[in-house]
C-alpha positions as CSV (number, residue, x, y, z in Angstrom):
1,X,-15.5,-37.8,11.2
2,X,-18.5,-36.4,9.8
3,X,-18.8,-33.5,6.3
4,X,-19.1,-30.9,9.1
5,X,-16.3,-31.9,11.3
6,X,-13.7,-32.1,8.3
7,X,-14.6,-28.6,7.4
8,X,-14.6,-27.2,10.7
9,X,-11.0,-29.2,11.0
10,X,-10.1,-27.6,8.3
11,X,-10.9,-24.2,8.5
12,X,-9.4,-24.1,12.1
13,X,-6.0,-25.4,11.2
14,X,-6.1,-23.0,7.8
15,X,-6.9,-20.3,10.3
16,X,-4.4,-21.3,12.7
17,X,-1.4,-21.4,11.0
18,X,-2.2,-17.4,8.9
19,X,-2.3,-16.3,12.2
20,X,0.7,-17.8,13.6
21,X,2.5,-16.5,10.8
22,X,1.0,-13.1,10.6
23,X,1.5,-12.7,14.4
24,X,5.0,-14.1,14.1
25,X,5.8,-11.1,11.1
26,X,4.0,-8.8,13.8
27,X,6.6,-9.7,16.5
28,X,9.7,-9.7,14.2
29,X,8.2,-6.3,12.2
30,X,7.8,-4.6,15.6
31,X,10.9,-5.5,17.6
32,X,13.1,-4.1,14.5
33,X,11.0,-0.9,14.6
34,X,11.3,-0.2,17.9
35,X,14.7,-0.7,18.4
36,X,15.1,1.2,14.5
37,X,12.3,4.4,16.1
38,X,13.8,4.6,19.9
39,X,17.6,4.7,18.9
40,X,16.8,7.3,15.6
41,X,14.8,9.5,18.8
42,X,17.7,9.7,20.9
43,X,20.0,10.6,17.5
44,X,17.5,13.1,16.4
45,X,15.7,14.4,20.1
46,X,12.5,14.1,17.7
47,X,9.5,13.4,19.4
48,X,7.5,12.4,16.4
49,X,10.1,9.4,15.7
50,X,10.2,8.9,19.5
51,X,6.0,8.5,18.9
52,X,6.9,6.1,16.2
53,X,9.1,4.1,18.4
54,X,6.7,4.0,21.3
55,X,3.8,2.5,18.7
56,X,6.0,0.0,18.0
57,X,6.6,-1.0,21.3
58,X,3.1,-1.6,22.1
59,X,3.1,-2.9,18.8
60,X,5.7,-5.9,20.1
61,X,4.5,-6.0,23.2
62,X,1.0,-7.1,22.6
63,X,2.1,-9.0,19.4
64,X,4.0,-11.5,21.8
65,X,0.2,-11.6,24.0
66,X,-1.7,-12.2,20.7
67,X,0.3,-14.9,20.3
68,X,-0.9,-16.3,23.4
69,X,-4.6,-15.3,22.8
70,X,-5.0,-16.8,19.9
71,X,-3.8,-20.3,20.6
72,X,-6.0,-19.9,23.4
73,X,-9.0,-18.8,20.9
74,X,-8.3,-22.1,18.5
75,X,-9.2,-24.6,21.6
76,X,-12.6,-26.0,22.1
77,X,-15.2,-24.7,24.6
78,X,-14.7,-26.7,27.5
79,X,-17.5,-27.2,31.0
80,X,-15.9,-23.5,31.7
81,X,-16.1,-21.9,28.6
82,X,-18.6,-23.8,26.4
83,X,-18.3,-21.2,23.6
84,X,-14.3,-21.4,24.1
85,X,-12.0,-18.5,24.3
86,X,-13.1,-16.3,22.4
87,X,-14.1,-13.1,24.6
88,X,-10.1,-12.9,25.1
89,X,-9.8,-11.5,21.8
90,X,-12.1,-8.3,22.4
91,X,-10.3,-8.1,25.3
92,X,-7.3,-7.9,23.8
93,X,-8.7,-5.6,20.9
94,X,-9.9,-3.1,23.9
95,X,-7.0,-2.7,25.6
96,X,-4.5,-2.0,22.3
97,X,-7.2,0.5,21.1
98,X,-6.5,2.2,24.8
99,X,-3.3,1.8,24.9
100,X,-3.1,4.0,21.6
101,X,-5.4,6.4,22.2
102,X,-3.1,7.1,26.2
103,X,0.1,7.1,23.8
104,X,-1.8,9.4,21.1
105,X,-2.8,11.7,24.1
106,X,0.2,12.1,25.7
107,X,2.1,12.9,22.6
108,X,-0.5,15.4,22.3
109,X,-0.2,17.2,25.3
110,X,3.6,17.3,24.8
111,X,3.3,18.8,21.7
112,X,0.7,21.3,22.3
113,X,3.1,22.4,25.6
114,X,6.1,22.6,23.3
115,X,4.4,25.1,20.6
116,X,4.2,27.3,23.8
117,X,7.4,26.6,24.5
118,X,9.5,27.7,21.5
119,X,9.2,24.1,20.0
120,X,11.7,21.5,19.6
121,X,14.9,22.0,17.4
122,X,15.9,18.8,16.2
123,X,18.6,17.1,14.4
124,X,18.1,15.8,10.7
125,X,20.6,13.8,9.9
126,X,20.1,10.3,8.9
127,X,16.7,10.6,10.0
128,X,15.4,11.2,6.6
129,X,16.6,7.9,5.3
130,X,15.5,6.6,8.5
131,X,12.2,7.2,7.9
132,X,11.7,6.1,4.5
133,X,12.9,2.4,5.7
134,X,10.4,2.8,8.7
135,X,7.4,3.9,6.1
136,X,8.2,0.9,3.6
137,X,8.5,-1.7,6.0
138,X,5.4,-0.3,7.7
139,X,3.3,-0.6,4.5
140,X,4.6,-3.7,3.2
141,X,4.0,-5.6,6.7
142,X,0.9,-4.0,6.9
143,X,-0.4,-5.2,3.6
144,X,0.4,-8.9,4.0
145,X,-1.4,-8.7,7.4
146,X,-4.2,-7.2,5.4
147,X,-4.1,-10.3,3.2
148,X,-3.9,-12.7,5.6
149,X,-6.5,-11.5,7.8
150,X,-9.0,-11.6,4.9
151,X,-8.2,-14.9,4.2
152,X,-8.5,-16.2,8.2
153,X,-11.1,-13.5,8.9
154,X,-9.0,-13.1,12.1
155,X,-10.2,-9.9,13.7
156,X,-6.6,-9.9,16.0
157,X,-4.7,-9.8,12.7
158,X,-6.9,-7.3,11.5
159,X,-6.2,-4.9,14.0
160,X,-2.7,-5.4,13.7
161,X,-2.7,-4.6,10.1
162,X,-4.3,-1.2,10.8
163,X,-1.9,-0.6,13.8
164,X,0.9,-1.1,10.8
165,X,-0.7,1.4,8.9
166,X,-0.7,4.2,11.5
167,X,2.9,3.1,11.8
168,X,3.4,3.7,8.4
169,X,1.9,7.4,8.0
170,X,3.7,8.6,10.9
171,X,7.0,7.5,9.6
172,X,5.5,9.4,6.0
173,X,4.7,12.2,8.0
174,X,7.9,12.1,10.5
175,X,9.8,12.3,6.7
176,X,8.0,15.6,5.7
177,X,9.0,17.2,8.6
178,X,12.8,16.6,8.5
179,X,12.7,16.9,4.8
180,X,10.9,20.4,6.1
181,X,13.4,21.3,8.2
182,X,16.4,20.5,5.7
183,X,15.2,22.7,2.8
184,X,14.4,25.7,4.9
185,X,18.3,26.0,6.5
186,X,19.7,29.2,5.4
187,X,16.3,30.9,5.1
188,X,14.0,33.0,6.7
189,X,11.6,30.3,7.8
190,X,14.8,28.5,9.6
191,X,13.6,30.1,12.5
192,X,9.9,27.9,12.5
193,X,12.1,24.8,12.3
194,X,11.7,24.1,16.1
195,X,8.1,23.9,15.6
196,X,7.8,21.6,13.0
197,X,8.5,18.1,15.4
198,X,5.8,19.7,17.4
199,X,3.2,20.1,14.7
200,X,3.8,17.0,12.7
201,X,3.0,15.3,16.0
202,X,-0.3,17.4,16.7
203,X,-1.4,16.7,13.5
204,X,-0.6,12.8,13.4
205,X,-2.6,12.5,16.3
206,X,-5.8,14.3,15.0
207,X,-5.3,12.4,11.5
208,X,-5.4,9.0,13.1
209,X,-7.7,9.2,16.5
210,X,-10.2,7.5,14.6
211,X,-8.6,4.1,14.5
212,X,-8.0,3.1,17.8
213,X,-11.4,4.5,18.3
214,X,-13.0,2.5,16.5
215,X,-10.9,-0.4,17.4
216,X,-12.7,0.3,21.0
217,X,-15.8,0.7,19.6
218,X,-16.3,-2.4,18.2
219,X,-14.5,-4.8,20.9
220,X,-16.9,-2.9,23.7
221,X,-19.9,-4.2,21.0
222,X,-18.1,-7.8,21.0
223,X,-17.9,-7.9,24.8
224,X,-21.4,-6.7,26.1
225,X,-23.2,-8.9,23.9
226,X,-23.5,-6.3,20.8
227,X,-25.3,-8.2,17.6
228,X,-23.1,-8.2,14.5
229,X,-23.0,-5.0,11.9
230,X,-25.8,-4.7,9.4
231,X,-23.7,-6.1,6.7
232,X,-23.4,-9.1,8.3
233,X,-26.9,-9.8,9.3
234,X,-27.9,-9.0,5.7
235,X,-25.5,-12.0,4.9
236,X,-27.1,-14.1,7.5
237,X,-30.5,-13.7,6.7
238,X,-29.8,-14.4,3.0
239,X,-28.7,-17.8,3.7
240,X,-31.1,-18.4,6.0
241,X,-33.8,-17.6,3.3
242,X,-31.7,-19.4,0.9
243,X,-32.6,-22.4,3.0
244,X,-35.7,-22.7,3.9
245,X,-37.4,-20.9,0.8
246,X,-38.7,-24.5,-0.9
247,X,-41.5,-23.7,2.2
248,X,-43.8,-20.6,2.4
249,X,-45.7,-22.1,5.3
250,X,-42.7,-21.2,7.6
251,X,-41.6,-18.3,9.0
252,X,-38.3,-17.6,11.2
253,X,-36.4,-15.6,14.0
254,X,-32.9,-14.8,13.5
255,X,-30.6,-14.0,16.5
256,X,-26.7,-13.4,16.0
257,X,-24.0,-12.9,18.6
258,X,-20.3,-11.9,17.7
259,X,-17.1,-12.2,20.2
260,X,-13.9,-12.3,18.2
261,X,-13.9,-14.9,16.0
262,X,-17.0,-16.2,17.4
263,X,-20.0,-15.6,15.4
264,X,-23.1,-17.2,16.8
265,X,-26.6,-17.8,15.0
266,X,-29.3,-18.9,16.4
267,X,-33.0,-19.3,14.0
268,X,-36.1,-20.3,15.0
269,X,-38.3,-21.9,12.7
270,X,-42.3,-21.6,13.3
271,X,-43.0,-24.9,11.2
272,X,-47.3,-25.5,12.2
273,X,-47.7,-28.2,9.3
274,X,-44.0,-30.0,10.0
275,X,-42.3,-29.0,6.4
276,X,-39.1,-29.5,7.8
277,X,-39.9,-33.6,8.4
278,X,-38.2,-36.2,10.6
279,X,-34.9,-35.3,12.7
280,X,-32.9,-36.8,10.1
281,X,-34.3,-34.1,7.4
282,X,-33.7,-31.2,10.0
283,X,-30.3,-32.3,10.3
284,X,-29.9,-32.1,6.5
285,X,-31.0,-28.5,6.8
286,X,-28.7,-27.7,9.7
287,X,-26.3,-29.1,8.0
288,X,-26.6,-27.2,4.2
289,X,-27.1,-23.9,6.7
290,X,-23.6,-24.3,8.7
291,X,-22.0,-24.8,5.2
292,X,-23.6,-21.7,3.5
293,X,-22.4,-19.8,7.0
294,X,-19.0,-21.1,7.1
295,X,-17.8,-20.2,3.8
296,X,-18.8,-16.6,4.5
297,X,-17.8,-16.4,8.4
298,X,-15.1,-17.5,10.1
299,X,-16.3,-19.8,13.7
300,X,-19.6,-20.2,13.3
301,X,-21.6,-21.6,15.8
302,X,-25.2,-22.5,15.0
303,X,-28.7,-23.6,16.6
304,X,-31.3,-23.9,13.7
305,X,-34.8,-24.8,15.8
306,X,-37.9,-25.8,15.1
307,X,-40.9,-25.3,17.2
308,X,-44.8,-25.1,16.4
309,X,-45.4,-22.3,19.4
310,X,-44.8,-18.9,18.4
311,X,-43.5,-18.0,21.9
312,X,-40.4,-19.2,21.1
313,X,-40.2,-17.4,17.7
314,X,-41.3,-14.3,19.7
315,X,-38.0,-14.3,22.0
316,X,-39.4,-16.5,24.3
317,X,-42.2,-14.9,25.5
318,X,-45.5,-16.3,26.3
């Protein structure tokens, strides 16, 4: 096994087992929450915790498919799928972003037809303290997914860290209200109570319909073929440069194609007076490129060509 293959080896088993782990605390986090959210709803009649619940159901729900996804992401491209498995993950990414933004929506509705409605009185109880567990486990399990998916540059664990967070500051806002509704009994704004479950709800909604927005947004850029951010290209380029500066007689084409973990680069090199050398001393240079990627990017996958025609710098075209 060659330098390259003992990194790639490497990487992918580091990789593999932060995500097992992460999506194993995802599965383990959710099923307590939604069993903690849906039997607190039916205490309470709150709507907001029943919200709560229902994110964590989808939360456990696609946790347990993750799962699947991403040992099917860590396999090798095969005659089927030469670049592997990795569309499944914007895939996957797409349809937790919709299935948020349905669950956002018809909380919304609800809400917006109870305000008309004279609101929902609701039932405090142990609902405060129920919340504060919810918020704290929430946070905590969304920051170690956090960590972890920095360290694997997973993009599934990722999303699951932010789902946590929204998780999180519904249960902080699910406390305000019932803390809301306690400290007004006895008074003259007792009689608002009902709408406070309502409100808390409208507002949750608003405050976090950016996420699984732009969890949508950028899985529909992973699976049409969408090149990476700007960021990421910047990065790209730089090592690129970093490469084949010894030479001013060349210039080059960068192309780059992301798809979950994916992240394909592809440079042309217009090399007229052959500084690059024999095969062997290309090979060198593909080989200090993928290790200046790699250590920035999580599965790379890299063509570094040279040609003497410009066509081919030019996209191809004649």
């Amino acid at each position: 096994m060659n330098t390259i293959e003992k990194v790639k080896s490497t990487h992918q088993h580091t990789v593999s087992n932060l995500e097992a782990r992460a999506l194993q605390m995802t599965v383990l986090g959710a099923l307590s929450m939604t069993v903690l959210g849906l039997g607190f709803a039916l205490i309470t009649q709150s709507e907001a915790i029943l919200l709560d619940g229902f994110f964590s159901l989808i939360g456990c729900a696609i946790a347990l498919l993750t799962q699947k996804v991403s040992r099917l992401a860590m396999r090798p491209g095969n005659q089927q799928y030469p670049f592997g498995y990795t569309t499944f993950e914007p895939i996957l990414n797409l349809c937790k972003g919709l299935l948020l933004s349905v669950v956002g929506l018809f909380a919304l509705i609800s809400s917006i037809s109870a305000l008309f409605t004279g609101g929902r009185p609701i039932s405090t109880g142990g609902a405060i303290a129920y919340t504060g567990v919810s918020a704290m486990g929430s946070f905590w399990i969304a920051w170690r997914l956090r960590v972890m998916a920095k360290r694997s540059r997973s993009s599934l664990v990722r999303v699951d860290a932010n789902n946590w967070m929204i998780d999180g500051v519904i249960s902080i806002a699910v406390a305000v209200t019932f803390l809301f509704v306690e400290l007004t009994k006895g008074t003259s704004i007792e009689t608002w109570a009902p709408y406070a479950d309502p409100t808390v709800v409208i507002v949750i909604v608003l405050a976090m319909v950016s996420l699984p927005i732009t969890t949508i947004h950028d899985a529909w850029r992973q699976i049409i073929g969408y090149c990476p951010d700007a960021e990421k290209m910047r990065l790209i380029h730089a090592a690129v440069v970093e490469i084949l500066q010894p030479s001013d007689a060349v210039t080059f084409q960068v192309r780059s194609l992301e798809i979950g973990r994916l992240l394909y680069v592809q440079v042309y090199v217009l090399d007229p007076h052959q500084w690059s050398g024999t095969l062997a001393q290309q090979d060198q240079l593909r080989g200090q490129l993928y290790s200046s990627l790699n250590q920035q990017f999580a599965g790379i996958k890299m063509d570094l060509i040279f040609t003497q025609q410009y066509q081919w710098l030019n996209w191809g075209e004649s």
